[in-house]
N, C-alpha and C positions, 0 to 999 in steps of 0.2 A: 695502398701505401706500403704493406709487406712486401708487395710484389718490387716494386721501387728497388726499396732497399734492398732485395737480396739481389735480383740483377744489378744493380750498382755494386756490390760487394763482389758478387762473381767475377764482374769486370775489371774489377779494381785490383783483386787479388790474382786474376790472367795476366795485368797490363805491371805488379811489381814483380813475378816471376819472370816475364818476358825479359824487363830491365835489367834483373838481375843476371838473368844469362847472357846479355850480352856485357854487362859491365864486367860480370866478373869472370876471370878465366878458370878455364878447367883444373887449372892446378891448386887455385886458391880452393874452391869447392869441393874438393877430392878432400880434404883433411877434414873440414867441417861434418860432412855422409859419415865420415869412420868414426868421429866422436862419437855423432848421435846413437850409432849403432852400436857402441861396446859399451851404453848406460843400460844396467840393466831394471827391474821390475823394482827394485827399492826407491830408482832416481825418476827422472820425467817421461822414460820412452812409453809414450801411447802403445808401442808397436807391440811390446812385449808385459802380457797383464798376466796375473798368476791367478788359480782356481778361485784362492781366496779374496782376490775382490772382487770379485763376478758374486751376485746375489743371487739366494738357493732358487732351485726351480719353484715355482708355483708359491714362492711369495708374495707378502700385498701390497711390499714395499714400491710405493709408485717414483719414479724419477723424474717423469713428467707431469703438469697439469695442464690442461688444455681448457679454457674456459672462451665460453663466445664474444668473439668482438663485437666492439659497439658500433652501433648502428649509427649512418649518418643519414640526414635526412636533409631535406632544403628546409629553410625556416620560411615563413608567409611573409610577407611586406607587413609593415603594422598599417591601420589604419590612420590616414591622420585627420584629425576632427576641424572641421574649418566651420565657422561660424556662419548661419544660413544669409543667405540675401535677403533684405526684405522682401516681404510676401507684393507680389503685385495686385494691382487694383484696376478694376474696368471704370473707366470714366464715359459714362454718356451723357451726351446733350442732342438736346430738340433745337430746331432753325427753320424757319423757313427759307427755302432756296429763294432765287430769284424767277422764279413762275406762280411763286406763292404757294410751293406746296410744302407740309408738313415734314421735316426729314429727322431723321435721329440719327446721331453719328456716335460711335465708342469708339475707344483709344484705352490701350495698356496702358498705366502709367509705374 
């Protein structure tokens, strides 16, 4: 799903940069670049950070935490409980056929 989502961002943020270049002209963009650039380390520029907020070497101050994603698994079908058939029964019977001889027949019932 991480995966997903950062290629969907990648693309997203290739496919509004694209937009933007072509919607907006090179003049309007030229003034925008020179703002960003003359904020210095007090205001927002990422670009320009001063010693003092960069954290000392070899402290244990952590910035990130990385902990294990959860596991997915298939879940099992539940079982579903159905009530038995009745038990079946052998039915036998004795006949004589028609030569007179003794016969026994069974049947499931």
């Amino acid at each position: 799903m991480d995966r997903r989502f950062f290629l969907k961002s990648v693309l997203s943020l290739a496919g509004a940069g694209a937009a933007a270049a072509l919607l907006i002209p090179e003049a309007q963009a030229l003034p925008l670049l020179e703002e960003f650039q003359t904020l210095d380390a007090t205001g927002a520029n990422p670009l320009m950070v001063s010693e003092s907020d960069l954290p000392a070497q070899g402290s244990s101050e952590a910035q990130y935490y990385y902990s294990q994603q959860p596991r997915y698994y298939r879940r099992r079908r539940r079982r579903v409980y159905r009530p038995l058939p009745p038990p079946r029964v052998r039915r036998c019977w004795t006949f004589y056929d028609r030569w007179g001889r003794l016969m026994r027949r069974c049947r499931w019932v």
